[in-house]
C-alpha positions in Angstrom: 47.0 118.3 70.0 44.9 114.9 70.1 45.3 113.1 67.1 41.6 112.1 66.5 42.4 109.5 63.4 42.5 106.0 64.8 42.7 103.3 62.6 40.9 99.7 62.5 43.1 98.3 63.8 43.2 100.7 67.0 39.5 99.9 68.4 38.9 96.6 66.3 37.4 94.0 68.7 37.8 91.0 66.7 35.9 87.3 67.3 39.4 86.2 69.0 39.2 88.4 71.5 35.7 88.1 72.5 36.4 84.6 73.4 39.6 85.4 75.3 37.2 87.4 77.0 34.8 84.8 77.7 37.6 82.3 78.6 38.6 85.2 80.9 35.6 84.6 82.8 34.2 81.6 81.9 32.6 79.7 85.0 33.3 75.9 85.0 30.3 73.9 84.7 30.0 70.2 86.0 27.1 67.5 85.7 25.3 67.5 88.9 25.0 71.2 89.6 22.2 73.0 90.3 22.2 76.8 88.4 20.3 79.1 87.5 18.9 79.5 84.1 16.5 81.7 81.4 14.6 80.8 78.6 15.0 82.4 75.6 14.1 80.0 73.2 11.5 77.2 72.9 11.5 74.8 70.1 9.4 71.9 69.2 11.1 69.3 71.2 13.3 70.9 73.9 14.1 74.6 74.6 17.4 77.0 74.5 18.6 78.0 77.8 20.7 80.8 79.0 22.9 79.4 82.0 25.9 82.0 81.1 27.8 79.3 79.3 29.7 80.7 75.7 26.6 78.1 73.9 23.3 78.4 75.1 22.3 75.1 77.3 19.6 72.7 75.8 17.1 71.1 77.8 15.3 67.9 76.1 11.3 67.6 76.6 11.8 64.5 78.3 13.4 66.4 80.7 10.7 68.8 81.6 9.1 67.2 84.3 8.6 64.6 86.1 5.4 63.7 84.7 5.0 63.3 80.9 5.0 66.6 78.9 3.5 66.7 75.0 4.8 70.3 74.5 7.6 72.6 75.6 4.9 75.2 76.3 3.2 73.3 78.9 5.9 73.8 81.4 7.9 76.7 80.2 7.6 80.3 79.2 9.6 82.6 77.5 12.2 84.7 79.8 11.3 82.6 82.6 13.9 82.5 85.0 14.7 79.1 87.4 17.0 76.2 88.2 17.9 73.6 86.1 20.2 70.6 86.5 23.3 69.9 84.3 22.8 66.6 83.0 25.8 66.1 81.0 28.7 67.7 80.4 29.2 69.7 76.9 29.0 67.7 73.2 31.3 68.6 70.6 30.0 71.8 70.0 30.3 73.1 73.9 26.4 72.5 74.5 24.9 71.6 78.1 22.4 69.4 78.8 19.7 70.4 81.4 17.1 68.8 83.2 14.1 69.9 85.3 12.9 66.3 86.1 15.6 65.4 87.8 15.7 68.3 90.5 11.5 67.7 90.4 12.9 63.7 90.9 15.7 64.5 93.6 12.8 66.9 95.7 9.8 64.0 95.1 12.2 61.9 97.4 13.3 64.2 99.5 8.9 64.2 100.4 8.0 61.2 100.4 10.5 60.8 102.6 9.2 63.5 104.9 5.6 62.2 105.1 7.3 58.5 105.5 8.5 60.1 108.7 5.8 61.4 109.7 3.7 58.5 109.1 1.0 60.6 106.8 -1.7 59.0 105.0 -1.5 59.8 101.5 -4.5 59.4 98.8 -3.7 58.8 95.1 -5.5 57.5 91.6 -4.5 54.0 90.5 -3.3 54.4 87.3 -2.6 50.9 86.2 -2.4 47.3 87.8 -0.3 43.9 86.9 -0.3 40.6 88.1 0.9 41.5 91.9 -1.0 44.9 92.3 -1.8 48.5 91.4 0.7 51.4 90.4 0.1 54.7 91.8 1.7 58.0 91.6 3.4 60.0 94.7 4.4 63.6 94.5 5.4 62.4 91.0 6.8 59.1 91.6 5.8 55.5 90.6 4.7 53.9 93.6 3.7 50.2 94.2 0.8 48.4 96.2 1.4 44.7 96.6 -2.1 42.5 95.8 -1.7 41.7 99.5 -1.9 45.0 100.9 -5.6 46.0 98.5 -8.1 45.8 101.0 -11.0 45.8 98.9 -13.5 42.8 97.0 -13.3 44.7 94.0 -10.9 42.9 90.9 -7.8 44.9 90.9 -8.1 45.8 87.2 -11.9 47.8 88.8 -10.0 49.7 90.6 -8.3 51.8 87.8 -9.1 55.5 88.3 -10.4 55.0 92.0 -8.1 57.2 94.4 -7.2 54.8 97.3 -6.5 56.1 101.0 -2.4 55.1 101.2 0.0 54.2 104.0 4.0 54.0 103.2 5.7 50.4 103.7 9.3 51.0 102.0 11.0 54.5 100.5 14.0 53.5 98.9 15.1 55.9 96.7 18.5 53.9 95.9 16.9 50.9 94.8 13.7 53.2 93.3 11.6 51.0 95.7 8.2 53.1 96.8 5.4 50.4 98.1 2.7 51.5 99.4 0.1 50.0 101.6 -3.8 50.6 101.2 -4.5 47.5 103.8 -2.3 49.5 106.6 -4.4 52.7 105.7 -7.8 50.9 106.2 -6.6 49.1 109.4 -4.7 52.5 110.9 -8.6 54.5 110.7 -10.6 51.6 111.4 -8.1 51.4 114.6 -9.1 54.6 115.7 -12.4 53.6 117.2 -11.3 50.0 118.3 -9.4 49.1 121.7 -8.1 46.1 122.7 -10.4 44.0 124.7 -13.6 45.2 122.6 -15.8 42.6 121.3 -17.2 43.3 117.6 -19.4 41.5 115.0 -17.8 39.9 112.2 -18.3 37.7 109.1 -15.8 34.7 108.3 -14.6 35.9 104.8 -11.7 33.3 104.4 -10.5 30.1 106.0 -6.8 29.0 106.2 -4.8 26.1 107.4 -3.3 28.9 110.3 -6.9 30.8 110.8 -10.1 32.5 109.9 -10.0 36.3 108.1 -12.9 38.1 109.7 -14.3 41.0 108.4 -15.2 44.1 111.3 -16.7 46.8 109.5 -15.0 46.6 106.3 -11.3 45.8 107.6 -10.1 42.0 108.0 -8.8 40.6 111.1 -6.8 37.5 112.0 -8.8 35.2 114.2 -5.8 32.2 114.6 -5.9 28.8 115.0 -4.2 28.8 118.7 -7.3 31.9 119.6 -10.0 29.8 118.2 -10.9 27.6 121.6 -9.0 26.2 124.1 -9.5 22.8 123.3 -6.9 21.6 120.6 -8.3 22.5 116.5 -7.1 20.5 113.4 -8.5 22.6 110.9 -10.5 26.3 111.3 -13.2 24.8 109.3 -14.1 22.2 111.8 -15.3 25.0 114.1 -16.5 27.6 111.6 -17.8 28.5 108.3 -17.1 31.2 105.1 -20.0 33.7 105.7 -20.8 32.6 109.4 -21.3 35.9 111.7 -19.5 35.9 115.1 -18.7 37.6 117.9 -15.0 37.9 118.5 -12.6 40.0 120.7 -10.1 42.2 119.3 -6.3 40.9 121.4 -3.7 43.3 119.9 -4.1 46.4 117.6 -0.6 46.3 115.3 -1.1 49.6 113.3 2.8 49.6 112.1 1.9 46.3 110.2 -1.9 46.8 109.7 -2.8 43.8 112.0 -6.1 43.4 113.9 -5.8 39.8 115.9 -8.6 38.2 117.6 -10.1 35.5 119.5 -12.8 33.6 120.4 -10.9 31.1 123.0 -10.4 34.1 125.8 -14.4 34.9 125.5 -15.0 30.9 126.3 -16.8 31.1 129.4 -15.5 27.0 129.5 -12.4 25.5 128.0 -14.0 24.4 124.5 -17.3 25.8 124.4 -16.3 27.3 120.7 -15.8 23.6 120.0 -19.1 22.2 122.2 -21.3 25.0 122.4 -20.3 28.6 120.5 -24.1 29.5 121.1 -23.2 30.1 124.9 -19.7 31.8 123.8 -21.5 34.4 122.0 -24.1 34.9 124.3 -21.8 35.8 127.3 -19.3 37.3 125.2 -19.6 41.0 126.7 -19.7 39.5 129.9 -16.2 37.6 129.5 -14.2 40.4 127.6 -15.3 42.3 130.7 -13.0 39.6 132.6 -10.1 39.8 130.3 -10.1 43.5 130.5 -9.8 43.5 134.2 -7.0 41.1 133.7 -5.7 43.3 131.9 -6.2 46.3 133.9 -4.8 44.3 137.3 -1.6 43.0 134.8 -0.9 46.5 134.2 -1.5 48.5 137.8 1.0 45.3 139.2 3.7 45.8 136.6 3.7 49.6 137.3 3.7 49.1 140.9 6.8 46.6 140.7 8.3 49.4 138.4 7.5 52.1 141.0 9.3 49.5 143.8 12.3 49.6 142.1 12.6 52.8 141.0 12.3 53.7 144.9 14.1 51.1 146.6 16.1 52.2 149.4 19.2 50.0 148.8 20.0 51.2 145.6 21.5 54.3 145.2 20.0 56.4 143.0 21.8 57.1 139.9 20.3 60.8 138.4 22.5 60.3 134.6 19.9 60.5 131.6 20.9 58.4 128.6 19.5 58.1 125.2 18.6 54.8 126.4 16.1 56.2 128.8 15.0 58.4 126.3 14.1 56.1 124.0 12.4 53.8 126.5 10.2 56.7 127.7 9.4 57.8 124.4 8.1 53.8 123.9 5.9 54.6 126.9 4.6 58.1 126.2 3.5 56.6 122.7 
């Protein structure tokens, strides 16, 4: 017969043993890993996370987002179920530390990053400026535009609020370096309708030992010194003026550095005529770019029919092995 009187001691399942238990199975949690999580409890400056730790995890509000958080609520719901990052390892009374910001951080990076790559214009509010330029914000992150790369006649402190057409220059997310460009974004549309050997109408905005800055439709180019005239020029000013409007013809379209180089000295239907007579330089200005770009077009049709020589010369064997060489120098021509 079954003895059906057990004692306390028979099915007691004391505190001791429930953490044996736990120990049993307890997984081993590092800072740096990425688990899963649930919230069960939100309090006024942080929240109580299930991770399946013995202690329930706590995850600061300053570690809620990337972006500034006043309340818990704002980001989180009860019972919501998602990944969080250990941040440090347990305190004296076997609590975690979670973030969310720092995964939000670690993906921010891991985009700009990808539209660094594919060289994607970005747009984005200035939300501050200093002494050397404006601070915007990138899929979360704190980026920087140098004064020299704000192509605009506005003060930079005007600009505050005004969302601003953005080209990458550096992603460094070592150093925390993310400099943006909106000079490079300007330049890179503006490009799209210009071609070199083009003549356009500009205004001389600003006058330099080296050259003139001239302004083509709202972008600056760089009219220099040695593009000015054939004859020999001390100083831009001796030829031209802040505010003059001339005719000059775009030489070299550098989109990587957002560089638009002119000249005036290849549209001189006389060596010096910028210097003796710019009236006739601008009048026949069409007329000699027309030149320049059958220069260039002869220049071009030559070198590929030297190319073409060589490629095909009979007393060289020909040698059928593809390196990454080759494919780099063909991807330099297809582009």
């Amino acid at each position: 017969m079954v003895n059906l009187e057990t004692t306390q001691a028979d099915i007691g399942f004391t505190h001791e043993d429930f953490e044996a238990l736990l120990d049993k199975y307890d997984y081993h949690f590092s800072p740096g890993d990425i688990v899963p999580g649930t919230v069960f409890s939100i309090e006024p400056r942080g929240a109580l996370i299930d991770i399946g730790a013995k202690t329930a995890a706590y995850l600061p509000i300053q570690e809620m987002s990337i972006n500034r958080v006043e309340a818990a609520d704002e980001v989180l719901q009860s019972n919501e179920t998602r990944e969080f990052f250990i941040l440090t390892d347990e305190n004296e009374d076997g609590q975690l530390t979670l973030s969310i910001r720092r995964i939000e951080y670690m993906r921010a990076w891991e985009r700009v990053r990808q539209l660094q790559n594919e060289d994607a214009t970005v747009r984005s509010d200035v939300f501050a400026t200093n002494r050397g330029g404006a601070l915007v914000r990138i899929e979360g992150l704190r980026g920087f535009i140098p004064g020299s790369h704000i192509s605009t006649r506005k003060p930079k402190e005007d600009l505050v609020g005004e969302a601003l057409p953005l080209k990458f220059l550096e992603v460094d997310e070592e150093r925390n370096r993310l400099v943006l460009s909106h000079r490079r974004a300007l330049v890179e549309r503006k490009m799209n309708g210009l071609q070199v050997g083009e003549v356009v109408i500009g205004a001389v905005r600003g006058l330099k030992p080296y050259g003139a800055f001239i302004d083509i439709g709202g972008v600056s180019g760089l009219l220099h010194i040695s593009e000015i005239s054939h004859d020999h020029i001390d100083t831009p000013n001796t030829v031209l003026n802040v505010n003059d409007e001339i005719k000059v013809m775009i030489i070299d379209l550098d989109a990587e550095r957002g560089r638009i180089s002119l000249s005036t000295k290849q549209l001189e239907p006389e060596p010096g005529d910028m210097v003796k007579n710019p009236e006739i330089v601008f009048e026949k200005a069409e007329e000699m770019a027309e030149r320049y770009r059958q220069q260039l077009l002869k220049a071009a049709e030559a070198e590929a029919a030297a190319a073409a020589g060589e490629e095909l010369s009979p007393s060289e064997e020909v040698d059928e092995t593809y390196t990454e060489d080759d494919a780099t120098a063909m991807a330099g021509v297809a582009e």
